[in-house]
N, C-alpha and C positions, 0 to 999 in steps of 0.2 A: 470728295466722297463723304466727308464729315458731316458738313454742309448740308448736302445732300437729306442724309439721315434724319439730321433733326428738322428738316424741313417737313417729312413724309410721317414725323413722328406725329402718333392719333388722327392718321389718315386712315389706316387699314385696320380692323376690328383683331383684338387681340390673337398672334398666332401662339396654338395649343403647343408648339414644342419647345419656343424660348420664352412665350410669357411677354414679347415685344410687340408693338403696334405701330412698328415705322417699314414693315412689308406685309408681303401673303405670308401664309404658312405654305403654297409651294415655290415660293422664293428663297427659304429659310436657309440659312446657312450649315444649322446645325442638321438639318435634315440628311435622317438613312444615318448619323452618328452615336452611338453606343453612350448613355447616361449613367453615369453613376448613381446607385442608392444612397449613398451615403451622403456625400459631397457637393451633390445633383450637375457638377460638370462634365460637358461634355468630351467626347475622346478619350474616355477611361472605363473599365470598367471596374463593379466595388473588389472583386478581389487584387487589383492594383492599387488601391485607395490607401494613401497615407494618411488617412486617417478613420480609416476601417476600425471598428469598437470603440470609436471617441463617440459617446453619441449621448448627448449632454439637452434637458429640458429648460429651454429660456423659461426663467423666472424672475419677477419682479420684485423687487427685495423692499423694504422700508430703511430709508437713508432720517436714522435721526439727524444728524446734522445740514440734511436740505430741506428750504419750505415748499419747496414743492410738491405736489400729491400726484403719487405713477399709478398708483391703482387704487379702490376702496370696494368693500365687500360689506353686505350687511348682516350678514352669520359666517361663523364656523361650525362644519357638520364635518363627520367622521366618514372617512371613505369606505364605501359598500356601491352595492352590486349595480347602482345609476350612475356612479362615479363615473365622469372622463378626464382624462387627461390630454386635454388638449393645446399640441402648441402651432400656434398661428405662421402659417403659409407653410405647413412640415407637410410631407403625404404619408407619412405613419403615424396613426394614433392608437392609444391604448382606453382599454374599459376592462373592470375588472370579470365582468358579464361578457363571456366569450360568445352569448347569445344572441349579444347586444349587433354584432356584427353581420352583415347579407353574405358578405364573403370574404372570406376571413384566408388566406394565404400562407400556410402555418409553417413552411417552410420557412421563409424567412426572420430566423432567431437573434434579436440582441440585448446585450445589457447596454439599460437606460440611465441613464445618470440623471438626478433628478439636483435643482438649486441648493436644497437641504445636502445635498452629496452624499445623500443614501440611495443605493442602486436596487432597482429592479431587474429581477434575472427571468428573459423568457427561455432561458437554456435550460429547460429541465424539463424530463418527462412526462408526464402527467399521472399521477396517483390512482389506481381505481380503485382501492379499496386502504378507506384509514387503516384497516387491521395487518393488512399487507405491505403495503406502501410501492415501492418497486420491484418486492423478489420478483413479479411475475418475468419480468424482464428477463431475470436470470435464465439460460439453459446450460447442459456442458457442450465444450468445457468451459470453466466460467471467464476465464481469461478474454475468449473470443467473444462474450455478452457482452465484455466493460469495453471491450476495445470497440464495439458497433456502437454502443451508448456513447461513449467519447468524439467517435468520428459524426453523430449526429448532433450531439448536444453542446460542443465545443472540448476541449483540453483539460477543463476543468469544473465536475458536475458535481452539486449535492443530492445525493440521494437518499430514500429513508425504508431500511431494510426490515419492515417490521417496527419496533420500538425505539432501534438507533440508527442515529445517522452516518452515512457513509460518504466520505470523500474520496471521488475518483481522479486523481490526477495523471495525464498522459503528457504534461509539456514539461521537456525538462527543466526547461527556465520556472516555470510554477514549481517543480519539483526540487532543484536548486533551493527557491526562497522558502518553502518548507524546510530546510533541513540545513538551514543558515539562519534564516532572520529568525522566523518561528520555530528550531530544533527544540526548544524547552517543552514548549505546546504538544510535537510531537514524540519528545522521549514518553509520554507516560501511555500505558497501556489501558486497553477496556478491557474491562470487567468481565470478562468469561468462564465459563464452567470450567472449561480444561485451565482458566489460570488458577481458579480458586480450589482444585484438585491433586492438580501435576505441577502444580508452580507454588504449592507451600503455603496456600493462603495469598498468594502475589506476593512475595519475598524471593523469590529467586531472579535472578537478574532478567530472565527472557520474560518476567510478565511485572515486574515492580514496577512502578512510576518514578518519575525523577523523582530525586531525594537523595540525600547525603548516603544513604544506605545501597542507592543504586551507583550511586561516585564510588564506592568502593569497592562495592562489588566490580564495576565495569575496571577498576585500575587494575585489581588483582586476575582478570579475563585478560586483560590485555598484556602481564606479563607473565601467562601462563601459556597463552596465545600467540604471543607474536611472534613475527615472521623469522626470527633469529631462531627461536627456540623451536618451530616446524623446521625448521631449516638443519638443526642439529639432529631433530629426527628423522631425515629423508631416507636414509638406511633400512628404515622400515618399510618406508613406501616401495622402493625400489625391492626389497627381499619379499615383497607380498605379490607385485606385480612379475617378480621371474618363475614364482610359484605358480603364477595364473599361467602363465604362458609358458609352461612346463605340461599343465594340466590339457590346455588346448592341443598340445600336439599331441598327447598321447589320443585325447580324441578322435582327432585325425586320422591318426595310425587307426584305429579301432573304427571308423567311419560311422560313428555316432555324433545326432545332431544335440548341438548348443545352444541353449538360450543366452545370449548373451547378457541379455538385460536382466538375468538372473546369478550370471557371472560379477558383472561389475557390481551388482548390490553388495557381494557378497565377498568382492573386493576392498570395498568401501567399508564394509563390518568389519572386518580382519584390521585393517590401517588403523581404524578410528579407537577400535578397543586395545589394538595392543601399545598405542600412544597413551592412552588412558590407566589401562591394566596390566599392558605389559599379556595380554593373552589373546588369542583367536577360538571362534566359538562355528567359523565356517569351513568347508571345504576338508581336504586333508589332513591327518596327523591333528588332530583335536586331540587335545591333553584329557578333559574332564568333557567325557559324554550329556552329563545328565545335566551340569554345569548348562555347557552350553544349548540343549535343547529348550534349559527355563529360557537363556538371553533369546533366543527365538521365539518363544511364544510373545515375551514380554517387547519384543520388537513389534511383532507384527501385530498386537493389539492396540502398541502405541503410535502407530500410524493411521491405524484405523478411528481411536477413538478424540487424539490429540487436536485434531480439525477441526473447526466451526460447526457446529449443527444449529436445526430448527429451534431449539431451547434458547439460546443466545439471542433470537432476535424476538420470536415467540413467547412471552412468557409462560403463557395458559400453559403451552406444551410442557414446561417443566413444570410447571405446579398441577399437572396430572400425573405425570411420571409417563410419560408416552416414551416410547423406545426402550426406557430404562440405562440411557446415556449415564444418567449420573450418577446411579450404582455401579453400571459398569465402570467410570473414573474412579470412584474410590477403588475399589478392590487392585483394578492397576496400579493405581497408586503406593498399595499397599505394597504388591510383590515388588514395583522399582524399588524401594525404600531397603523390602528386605534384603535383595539381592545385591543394591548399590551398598552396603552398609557389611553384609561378605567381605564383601572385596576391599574394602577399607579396613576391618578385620586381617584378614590374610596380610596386608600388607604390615598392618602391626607385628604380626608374628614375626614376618619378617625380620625387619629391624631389630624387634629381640634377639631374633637369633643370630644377626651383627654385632650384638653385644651392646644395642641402643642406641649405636653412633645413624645418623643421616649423612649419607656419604653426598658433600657438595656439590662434584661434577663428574656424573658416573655415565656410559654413552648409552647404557638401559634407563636410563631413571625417567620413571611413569608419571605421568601426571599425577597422581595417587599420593608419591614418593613427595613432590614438590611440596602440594595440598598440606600430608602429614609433615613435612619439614617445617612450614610457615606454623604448622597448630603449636609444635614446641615450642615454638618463643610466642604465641599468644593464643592459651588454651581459650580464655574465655571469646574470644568472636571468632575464632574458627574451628567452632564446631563440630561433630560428623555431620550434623544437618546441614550445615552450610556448606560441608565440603560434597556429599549425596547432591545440592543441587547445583553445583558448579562441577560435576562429573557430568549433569544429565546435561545443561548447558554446552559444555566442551561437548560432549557429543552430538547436540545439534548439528555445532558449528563446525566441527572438523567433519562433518557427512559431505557440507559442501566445496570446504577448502579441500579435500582429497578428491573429489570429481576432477575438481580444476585441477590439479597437475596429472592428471594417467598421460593425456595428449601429449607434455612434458617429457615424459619419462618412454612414452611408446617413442 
């Protein structure tokens, strides 16, 4: 059969589907079999391809130490819009001139590995507008825009939101070596109006940059934070949620409707301040009326205004003052400060009126309590301003850790 082959070999004019000239093309072997893009063999197709995004431009390199000559050129010119990139017997080629193309197949997207082993990425959307870059992309909610942008562009896309750039990662393996190999990269934070407002100038832990200043901040979170010391407070959580569900049945009895999702918020306020303050500011039995109606204004503006806006990516917008976002963050600012710096107060009083001792290990002692214990053996770095933005932090962070155990506790 061998034999054969090479006998009939450059008998019959090249067949179009193996590129062989020792049959017809409707003798073909490969014929009616499924090709890979990639790999170009046959009985596969590329999403089975083991080596699917290996996709590497033959380049000839200069070997000082052979006398041989592999290629020579008589200029170097800089790549622009005539440029091709073309590598020899490949059926994909690039041009930076998208125009340059008759038909052009734009579905299919890869990164190119080029001899230099700097990669060209055709995973990414395309820009219409320099001033813009990708928001248009955006719709709500925004989750479901990144998560279409991902499943189109691949797991891992640069995007450019305005003035900065944005990295969307969807794969967890991508998302893993983020937050391992390069975690220094992404400890530090951008630069935004709500950090440089509500985060102290970027000094409070949720918007600092890595820095010895954020190492300490983050040790003193995490043994204010950790799982032991929620865990000595669970008392709380469970006396907030038999409250809840004390309140639901008298509803019941009274056959008036619930918002629920107004309930749990309001569960979630109760937990998180009386872990913090030792006080609740929702639902029943509220100690201090007027107290509590400021912590609800001051909530719900801080949701409103603590998000990303068009200033952040826009400049122009802030530097007209459109919205007026950024007046409104100071003046927030202000009242957290006042209010947070109360309660820090009150709890001085406190203590004087314990006679100044800081009782060790008491089964109320508030975050607050801790905060001020750690200041007396070291007035000068723990501040009240430090301690105000490690109250607002703990309260970020205890809004989510109390969602997570209700399931627990129902």
């Amino acid at each position: 059969m061998g034999d054969k082959k090479k006998q009939n070999k450059g008998k019959y004019m090249t067949c179009r589907i193996c590129k062989r000239t020792n049959h017809l093309e409707k003798d073909c072997y490969f014929r009616g079999k499924p090709q890979c893009r990639n790999c170009k063999r046959f009985g596969r197709v590329e999403k089975d391809c083991r080596l699917k995004g290996n996709h590497q431009a033959n380049c000839i390199e200069e070997n000082p130490s052979s006398d041989q000559l592999f290629f020579t050129c008589n200029s170097v010119v800089e790549a622009g819009d005539a440029t091709w990139y073309i590598d020899s017997a490949a059926s994909n080629h690039m041009a930076y001139n998208k125009g340059a193309f008759k038909k052009l197949d734009e579905s299919y997207k890869k990164n190119v590995k080029f001899g230099d082993n700097h990669i060209e990425s055709s995973t990414r959307p395309p820009s219409k507008a320099a001033l813009l870059g990708h928001l248009y992309l955006l719709k709500k909610p925004l989750y479901r825009s990144l998560a279409n942008i991902s499943d189109r562009y691949g797991p891992v896309v640069l995007l450019k939101f305005g003035s900065r750039r944005v990295l969307v990662v969807s794969s967890p393996s991508a998302a893993e070596e983020c937050f391992t190999i390069n975690d220094v990269i992404f400890a530090n934070r951008p630069r935004l109006l709500a950090g440089k407002y509500l985060g102290s100038n970027y000094t409070s832990l949720a918007w600092t940059s890595y820095s010895d200043h954020w190492r300490n901040l983050r040790k003193i979170s995490s043994m204010i934070l950790s799982t032991q010391r929620l865990q000595m407070l669970h008392w709380i959580r469970e006396d907030e949620v038999k409250s809840t569900i004390r309140a639901l049945n008298r509803a019941s009895e009274q056959r008036r409707v619930v918002d629920m999702k107004l309930v749990f918020f309001e569960l979630t306020m109760n937990v998180v301040m009386r872990m913090i303050a030792g006080k609740r500011y929702y639902g029943e039995n509220v100690a201090e009326v007027e107290e509590a109606q400021r912590f609800r204004e001051i909530v719900k503006h801080s949701f409103r205004l603590s998000t990303s806006n068009m200033g952040d990516f826009l400049p122009v917008i802030r530097w007209l003052g459109v919205g007026g976002v950024e007046k409104g963050l100071v003046e927030l600012q202000r009242k957290r400060n006042a209010f947070m710096q109360e309660l820090v107060e009150g709890c001085k009083r406190r203590f004087k009126s314990y006679g100044g001792d800081v009782v060790a290990e008491v089964k109320s002692k508030t975050m607050i309590e801790m905060l001020l214990a750690l200041q007396a053996k070291e007035p000068e770095y723990y501040t009240d301003a430090l301690i105000r933005n490690l109250m607002l932090v703990s309260f970020l962070f205890l809004t989510f850790e109390s969602n997570s155990n209700y399931v627990g506790l129902f």
